[in-house]
C-alpha positions in Angstrom: -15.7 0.2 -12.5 -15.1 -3.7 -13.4 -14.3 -6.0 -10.9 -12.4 -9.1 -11.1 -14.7 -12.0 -12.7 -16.3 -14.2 -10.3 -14.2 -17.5 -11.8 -10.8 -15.8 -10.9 -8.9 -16.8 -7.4 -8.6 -13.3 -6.6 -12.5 -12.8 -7.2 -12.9 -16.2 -4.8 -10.5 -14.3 -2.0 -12.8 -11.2 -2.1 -16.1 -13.5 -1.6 -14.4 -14.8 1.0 -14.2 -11.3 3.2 -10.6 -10.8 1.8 -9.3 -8.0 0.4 -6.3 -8.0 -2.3 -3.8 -5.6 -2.0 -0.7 -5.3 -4.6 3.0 -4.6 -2.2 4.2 -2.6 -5.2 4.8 0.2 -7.3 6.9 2.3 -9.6 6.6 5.1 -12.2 6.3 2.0 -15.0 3.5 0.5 -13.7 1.7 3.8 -13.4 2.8 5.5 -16.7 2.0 2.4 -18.9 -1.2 1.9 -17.3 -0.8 -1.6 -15.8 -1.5 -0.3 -12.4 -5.3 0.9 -13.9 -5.6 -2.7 -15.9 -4.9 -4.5 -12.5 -7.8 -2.5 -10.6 -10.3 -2.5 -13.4 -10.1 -6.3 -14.9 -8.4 -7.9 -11.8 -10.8 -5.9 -9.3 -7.2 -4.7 -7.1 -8.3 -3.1 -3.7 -5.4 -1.2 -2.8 -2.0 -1.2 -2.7 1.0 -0.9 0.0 4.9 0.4 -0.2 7.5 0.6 1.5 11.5 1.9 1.3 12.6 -1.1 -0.1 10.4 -1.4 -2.9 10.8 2.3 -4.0 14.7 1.6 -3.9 13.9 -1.1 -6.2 11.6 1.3 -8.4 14.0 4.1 -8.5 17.8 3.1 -8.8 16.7 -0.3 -11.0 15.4 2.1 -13.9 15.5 5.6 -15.6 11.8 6.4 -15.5 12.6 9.0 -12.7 15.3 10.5 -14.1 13.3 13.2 -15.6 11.9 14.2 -12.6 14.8 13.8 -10.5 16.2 16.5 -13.1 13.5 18.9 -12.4 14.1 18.8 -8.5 17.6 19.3 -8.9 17.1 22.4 -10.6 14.6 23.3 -8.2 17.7 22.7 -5.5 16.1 19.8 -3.9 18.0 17.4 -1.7 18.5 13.7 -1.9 15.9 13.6 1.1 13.5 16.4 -0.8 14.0 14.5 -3.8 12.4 11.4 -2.7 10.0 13.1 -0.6 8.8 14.5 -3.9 9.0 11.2 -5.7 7.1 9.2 -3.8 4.6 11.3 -3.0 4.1 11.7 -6.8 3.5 8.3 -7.4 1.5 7.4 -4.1 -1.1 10.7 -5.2 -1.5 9.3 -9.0 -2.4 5.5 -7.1 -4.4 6.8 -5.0 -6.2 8.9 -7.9 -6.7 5.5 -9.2 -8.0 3.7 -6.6 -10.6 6.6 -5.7 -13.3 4.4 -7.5 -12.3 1.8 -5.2 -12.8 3.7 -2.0 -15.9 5.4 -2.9 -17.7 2.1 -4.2 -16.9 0.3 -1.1 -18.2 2.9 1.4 -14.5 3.7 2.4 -13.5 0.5 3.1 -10.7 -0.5 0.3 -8.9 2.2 -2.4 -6.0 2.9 -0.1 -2.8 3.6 -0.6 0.3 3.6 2.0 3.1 5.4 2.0 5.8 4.7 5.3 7.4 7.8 7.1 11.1 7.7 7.1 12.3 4.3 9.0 14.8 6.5 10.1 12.3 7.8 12.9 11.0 4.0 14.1 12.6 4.8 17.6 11.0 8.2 18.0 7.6 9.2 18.7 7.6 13.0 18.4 9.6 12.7 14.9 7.2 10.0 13.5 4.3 12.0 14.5 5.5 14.7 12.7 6.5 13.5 9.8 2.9 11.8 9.3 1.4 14.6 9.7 3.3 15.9 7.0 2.9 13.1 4.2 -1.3 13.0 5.2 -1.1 16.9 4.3 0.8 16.1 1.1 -1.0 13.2 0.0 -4.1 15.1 0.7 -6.7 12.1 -0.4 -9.0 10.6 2.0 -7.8 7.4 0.6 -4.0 7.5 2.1 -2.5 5.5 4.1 0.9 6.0 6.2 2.5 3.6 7.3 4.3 3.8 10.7 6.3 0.4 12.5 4.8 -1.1 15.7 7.5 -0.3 17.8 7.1 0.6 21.1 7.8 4.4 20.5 5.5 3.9 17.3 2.7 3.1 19.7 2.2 6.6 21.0 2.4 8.3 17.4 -0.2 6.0 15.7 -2.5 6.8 18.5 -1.9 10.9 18.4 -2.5 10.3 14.1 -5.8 8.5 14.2 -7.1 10.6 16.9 -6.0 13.7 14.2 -8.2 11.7 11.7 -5.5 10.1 9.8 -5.6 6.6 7.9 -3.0 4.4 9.8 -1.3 1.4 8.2 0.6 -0.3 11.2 3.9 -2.0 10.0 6.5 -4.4 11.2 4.6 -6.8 13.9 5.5 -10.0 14.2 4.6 -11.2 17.5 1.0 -12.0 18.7 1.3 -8.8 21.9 2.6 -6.6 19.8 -0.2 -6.8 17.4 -2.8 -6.7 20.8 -1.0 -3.6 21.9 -1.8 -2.1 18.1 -5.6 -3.0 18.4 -5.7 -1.6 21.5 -4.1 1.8 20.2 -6.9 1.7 17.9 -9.6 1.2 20.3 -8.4 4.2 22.4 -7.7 6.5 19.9 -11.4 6.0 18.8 -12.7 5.8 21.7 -10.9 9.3 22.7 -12.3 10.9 19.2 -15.8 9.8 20.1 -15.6 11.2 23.8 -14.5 14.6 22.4 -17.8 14.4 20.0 -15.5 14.0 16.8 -16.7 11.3 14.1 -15.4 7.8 14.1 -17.0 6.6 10.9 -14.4 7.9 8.3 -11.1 6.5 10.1 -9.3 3.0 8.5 -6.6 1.4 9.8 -4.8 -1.8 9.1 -2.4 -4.1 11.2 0.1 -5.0 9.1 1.4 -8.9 10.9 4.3 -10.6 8.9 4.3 -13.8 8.0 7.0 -15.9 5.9 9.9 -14.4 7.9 8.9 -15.8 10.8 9.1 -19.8 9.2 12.5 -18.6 7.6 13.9 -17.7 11.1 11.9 -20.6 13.0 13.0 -22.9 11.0 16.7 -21.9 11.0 16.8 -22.6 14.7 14.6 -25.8 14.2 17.1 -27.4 11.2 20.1 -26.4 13.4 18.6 -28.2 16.4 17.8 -31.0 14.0 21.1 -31.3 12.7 22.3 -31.9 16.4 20.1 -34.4 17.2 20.6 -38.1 17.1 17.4 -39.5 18.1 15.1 -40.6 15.6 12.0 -39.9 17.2 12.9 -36.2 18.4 14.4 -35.7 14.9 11.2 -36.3 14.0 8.8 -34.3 16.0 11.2 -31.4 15.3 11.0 -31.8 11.4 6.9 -32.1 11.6 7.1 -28.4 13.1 9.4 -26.9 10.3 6.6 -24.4 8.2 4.3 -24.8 10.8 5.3 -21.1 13.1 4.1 -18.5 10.5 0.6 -19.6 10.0 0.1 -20.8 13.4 1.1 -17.4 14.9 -0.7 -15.3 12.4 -4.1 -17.2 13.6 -3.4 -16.7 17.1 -3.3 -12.7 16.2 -6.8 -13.1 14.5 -8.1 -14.9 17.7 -7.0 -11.5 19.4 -8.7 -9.9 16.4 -12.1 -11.8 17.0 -11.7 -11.1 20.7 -11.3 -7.3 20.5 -13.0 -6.6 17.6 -15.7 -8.8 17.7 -16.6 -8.5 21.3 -18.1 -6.1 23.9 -15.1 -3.9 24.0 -15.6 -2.6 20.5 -19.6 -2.9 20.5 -20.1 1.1 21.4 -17.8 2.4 18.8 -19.1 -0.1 16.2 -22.6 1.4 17.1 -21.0 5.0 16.1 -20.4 3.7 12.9 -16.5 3.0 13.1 -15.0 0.2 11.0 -12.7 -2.6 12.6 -9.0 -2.4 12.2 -8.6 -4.8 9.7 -5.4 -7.5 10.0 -3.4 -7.3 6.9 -1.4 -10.8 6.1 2.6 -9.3 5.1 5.0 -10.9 3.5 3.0 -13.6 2.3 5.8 -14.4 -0.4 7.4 -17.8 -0.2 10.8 -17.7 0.6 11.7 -21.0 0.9 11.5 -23.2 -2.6 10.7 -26.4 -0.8 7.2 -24.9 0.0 4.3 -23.8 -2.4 4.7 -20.4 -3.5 0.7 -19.9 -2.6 1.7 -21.5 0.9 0.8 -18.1 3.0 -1.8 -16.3 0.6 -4.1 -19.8 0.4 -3.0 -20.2 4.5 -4.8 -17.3 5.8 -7.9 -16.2 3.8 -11.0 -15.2 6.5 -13.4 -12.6 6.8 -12.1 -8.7 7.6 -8.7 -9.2 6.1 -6.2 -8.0 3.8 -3.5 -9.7 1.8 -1.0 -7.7 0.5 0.9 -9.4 -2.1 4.3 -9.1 -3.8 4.3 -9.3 -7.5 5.4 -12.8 -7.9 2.7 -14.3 -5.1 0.2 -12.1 -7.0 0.8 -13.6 -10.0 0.9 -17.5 -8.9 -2.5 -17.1 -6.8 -4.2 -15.4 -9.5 -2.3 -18.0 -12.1 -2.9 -21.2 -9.6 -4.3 -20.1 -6.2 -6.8 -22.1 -4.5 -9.5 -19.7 -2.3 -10.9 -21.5 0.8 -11.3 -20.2 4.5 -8.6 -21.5 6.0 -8.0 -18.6 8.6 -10.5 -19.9 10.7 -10.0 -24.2 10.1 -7.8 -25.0 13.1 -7.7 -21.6 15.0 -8.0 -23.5 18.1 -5.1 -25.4 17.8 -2.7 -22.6 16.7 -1.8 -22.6 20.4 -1.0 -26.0 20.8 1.8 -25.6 17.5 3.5 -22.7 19.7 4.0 -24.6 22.9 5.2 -27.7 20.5 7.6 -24.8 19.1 8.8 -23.7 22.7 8.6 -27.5 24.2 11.6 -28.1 21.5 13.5 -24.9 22.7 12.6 -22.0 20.5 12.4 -18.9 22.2 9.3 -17.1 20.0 10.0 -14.1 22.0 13.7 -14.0 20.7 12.6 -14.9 16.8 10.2 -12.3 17.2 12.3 -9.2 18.5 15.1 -10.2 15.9 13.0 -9.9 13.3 11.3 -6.5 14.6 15.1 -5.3 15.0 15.9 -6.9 11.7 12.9 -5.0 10.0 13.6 -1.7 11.2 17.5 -2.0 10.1 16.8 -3.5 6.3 14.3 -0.7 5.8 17.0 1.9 7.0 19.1 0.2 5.1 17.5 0.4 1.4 17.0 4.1 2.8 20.4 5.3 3.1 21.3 3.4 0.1 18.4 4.6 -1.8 19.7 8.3 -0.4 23.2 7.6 -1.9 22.1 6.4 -5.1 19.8 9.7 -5.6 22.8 11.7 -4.7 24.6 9.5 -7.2 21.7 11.0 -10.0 21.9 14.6 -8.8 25.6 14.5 -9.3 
């Protein structure tokens, strides 16, 4: 198995203690054998997905029309249809990535596939539904992925105590994020107390990153549109940007406190690996900012960074690797009181966007359900 060079950005992340992920795929990429060039030349670690991107990969082409074809005649529904789909292409990635997975002693290779954001508001549903993808995936390499909502919570902990791989979606805020490590914690610590294994359970925290500076920074240019002193115009401009990073290192701080500390000690003894935070949507939205702005931002030991194709592409092309996670930790606090000092509610920003997640992911689902029912017509 080649890895990526040691000259490469991408190589320089990994040295650093940071894993690359790719937050894509589609039949394309696994037919024509890109997704196999990525893992052997650029050394790719794994790979995340999500409704919107498989709406992307199956209304914006015909590769699936084949198969869609097949399942009709087999008198599958839109729902069995994508079920079917997806779980086709998640199996074949995670075939790939295998290699991956073995070489690092299980702790890259994997593969995520979300349960229907349909169920983010119900815990018995989302537990079920896991349940079913792990069986179907069947590779110790998977992943699902279910949100960090509060009725999420309760379903993540019932999967990894059933020994599933969980990839925890949709958190934006720094206590949502501490309520997810604590799930973790607590579900291992209940599998070691009923004498089951710890060592072969992986879990990521998935904490979102650019849309929290798109929707900071909305309030901040409103507010700086109103304001006619020079000097608070000012201080308000020097925060725009400044919300995403600085709340993503607070969440590590919880990181090193949980995960570092006494409280996970006794399980790390038993052999069981940290849940790892995983940097999410790391793409630059806005154009005034570099488009490496959140994957050079937050590289640090015992991370992921799951990239879009485009930010991919322009830190491999131009990316700079240095451990900036950790280079002004301690004043990632001082940024948020700044940010509240000047009237932004983080609290508010941070259940919109939660809210806001949930609905654009249901959203490419029902369209991506109407444009399958479009094909089987």
């Amino acid at each position: 198995m080649a890895t990526a060079t040691t000259t490469t950005p991408l190589a320089a992340l990994q040295a650093l203690g940071q894993s690359v992920w790719l937050d894509d795929i589609s039949r394309k990429m696994l037919d024509e054998g890109e997704l196999r060039r990525l893992i052997e030349e650029d050394g790719l670690q794994g790979m995340t997905s999500n409704p919107s991107i498989f709406h992307k990969s199956i209304t914006s082409s015909t590769d699936y029309d084949a198969a869609i074809r097949s399942l009709v005649a087999e008198g599958r529904d839109a729902n069995g249809i994508y079920e079917a789909l997806t779980v086709a292409d998640i199996k074949e990635a995670l075939d790939l990535f295998r290699p991956v997975y073995d070489r690092t002693g299980r702790g890259d290779g994997f593969v995520s596939l979300e349960v229907s954001p349909l169920l983010a508001h119900s815990t018995a549903e989302t537990t079920a539904e896991a349940k079913k993808l792990w069986g179907l995936l069947g590779r110790p390499n998977a992943m699902i992925k279910i949100p960090g909502t509060p009725e999420g919570l309760p379903a993540i902990e019932e999967c990894l105590f059933s020994g599933m791989n969980i990839n925890v979606t949709l958190l934006f805020s720094v206590e949502a994020y501490e309520a997810v490590a604590h799930t973790y914690v607590k579900a291992l610590k209940r599998r070691a107390e009923a004498g089951l294994p710890v060592d072969g359970i992986a879990s990521v925290a998935s904490f979102f990153v650019s849309r929290i500076d798109t929707e900071t920074d909305k309030r901040l240019e409103a507010k700086i549109k109103e304001t006619k002193d020079a000097a608070t115009k000012a201080q308000l401009e020097a925060l725009l940007g400044k919300a995403a990073i600085a709340n993503a290192k607070n969440a590590y701080a919880v990181y090193q406190r949980i995960f570092e500390g006494p409280e996970f000690a006794p399980l790390k003894a038993k052999g069981a690996h940290v849940q790892r935070v995983l940097w999410a949507s790391v793409g630059t939205k806005n154009p005034n900012y570099s488009d490496t702005m959140y994957t050079a931002g937050l590289i640090g030991p015992k991370t992921v960074s799951t990239m879009p194709r485009a930010s991919y592409d322009a830190f491999k092309d131009h990316g700079h690797a240095a451990p900036t996670l950790l280079d002004g930790i301690d004043k990632a606090p001082e940024t948020m009181k700044a940010l509240a000092a000047a009237g932004i509610d983080f609290k508010d920003v941070t259940d919109q966007l939660l809210r806001e997640g949930v609905d654009l992911f249901a959203d490419a689902f029902h369209k991506l359900m109407a444009a399958i029912g479009e094909k089987v017509k």
